[in-house]
N, C-alpha and C positions, 0 to 999 in steps of 0.2 A: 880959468884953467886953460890952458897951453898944451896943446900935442902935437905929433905931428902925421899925415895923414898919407897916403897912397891911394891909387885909385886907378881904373880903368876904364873911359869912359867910350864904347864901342860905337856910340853911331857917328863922333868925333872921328875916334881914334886916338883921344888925349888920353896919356899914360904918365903917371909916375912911380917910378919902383919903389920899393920899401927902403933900397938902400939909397935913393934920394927923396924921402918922403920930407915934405915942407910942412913949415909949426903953420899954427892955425890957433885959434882960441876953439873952444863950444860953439859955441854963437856964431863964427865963421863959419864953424862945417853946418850949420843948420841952415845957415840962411843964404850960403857958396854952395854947400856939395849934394844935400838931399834931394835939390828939383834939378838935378843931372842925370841922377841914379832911371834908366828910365827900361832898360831890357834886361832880363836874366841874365845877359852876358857881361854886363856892368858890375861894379864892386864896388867898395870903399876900405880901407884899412885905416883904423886908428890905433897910433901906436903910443904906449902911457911914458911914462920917464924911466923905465925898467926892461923898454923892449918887448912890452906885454903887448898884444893886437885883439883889438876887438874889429870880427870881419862886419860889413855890411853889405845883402847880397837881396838888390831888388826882389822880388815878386807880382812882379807887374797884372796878372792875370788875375790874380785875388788879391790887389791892392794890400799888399801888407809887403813885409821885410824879413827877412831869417838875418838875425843877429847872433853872433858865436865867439865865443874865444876857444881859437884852436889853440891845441898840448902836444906840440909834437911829440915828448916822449912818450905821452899815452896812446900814439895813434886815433887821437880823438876829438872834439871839440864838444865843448857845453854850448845847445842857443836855445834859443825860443821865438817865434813869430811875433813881430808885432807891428803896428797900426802908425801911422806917419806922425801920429801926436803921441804915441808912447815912444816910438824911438827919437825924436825931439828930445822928451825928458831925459833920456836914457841918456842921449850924449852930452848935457846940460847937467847929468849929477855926476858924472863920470868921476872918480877918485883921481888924483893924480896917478896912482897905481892903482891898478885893479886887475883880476883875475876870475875866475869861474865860480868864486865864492863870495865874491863881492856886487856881482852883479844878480837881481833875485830874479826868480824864474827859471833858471838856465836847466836843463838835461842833458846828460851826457849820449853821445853818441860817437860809436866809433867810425875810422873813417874804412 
């Protein structure tokens, strides 16, 4: 599966916007984007073929990830925390669309 990704990598300075985000397979951003991801100030955006975004926002301190899809109209996003081999899976089962209800775990919170 094929999407395409955005990303911030701060101790670089390497940036791409969401409105020039480049395709990637799964397997690319696991094995390209995850051992980047390395300060809170770091990101990832995967975007599905629908312009749906699932964010991915290190946790370096308690080694794990806060993974979300933000609703702008709700003011909100659904995520949940997880561990470097659950989010592996996570972007490896990804739907070609997907949304807050396709992904399990998720809780909503507002922003």
């Amino acid at each position: 599966m094929h999407f395409r990704v955005f990303y911030l990598i701060n101790r670089s300075g390497e940036s791409v916007s969401s409105t020039s985000a480049v395709e990637m397979s799964a397997k690319a951003i696991c094995e390209q984007m995850l051992d980047r991801l390395h300060s809170e100030d770091d990101y990832l955006g995967i975007l599905d073929a629908g312009d749906n975004i699932l964010q991915v926002l290190p946790e370096p301190d308690n080694n794990r990830y806060y993974v979300e899809v933000p609703i702008e109209a709700a003011k909100a996003s659904y995520g949940r925390h997880v561990d470097r081999a659950e989010l592996e899976d996570l972007i490896r089962s990804l739907p070609g669309t997907f949304d807050e209800t396709t992904i399990p775990g998720l809780t909503y919170r507002p922003w």
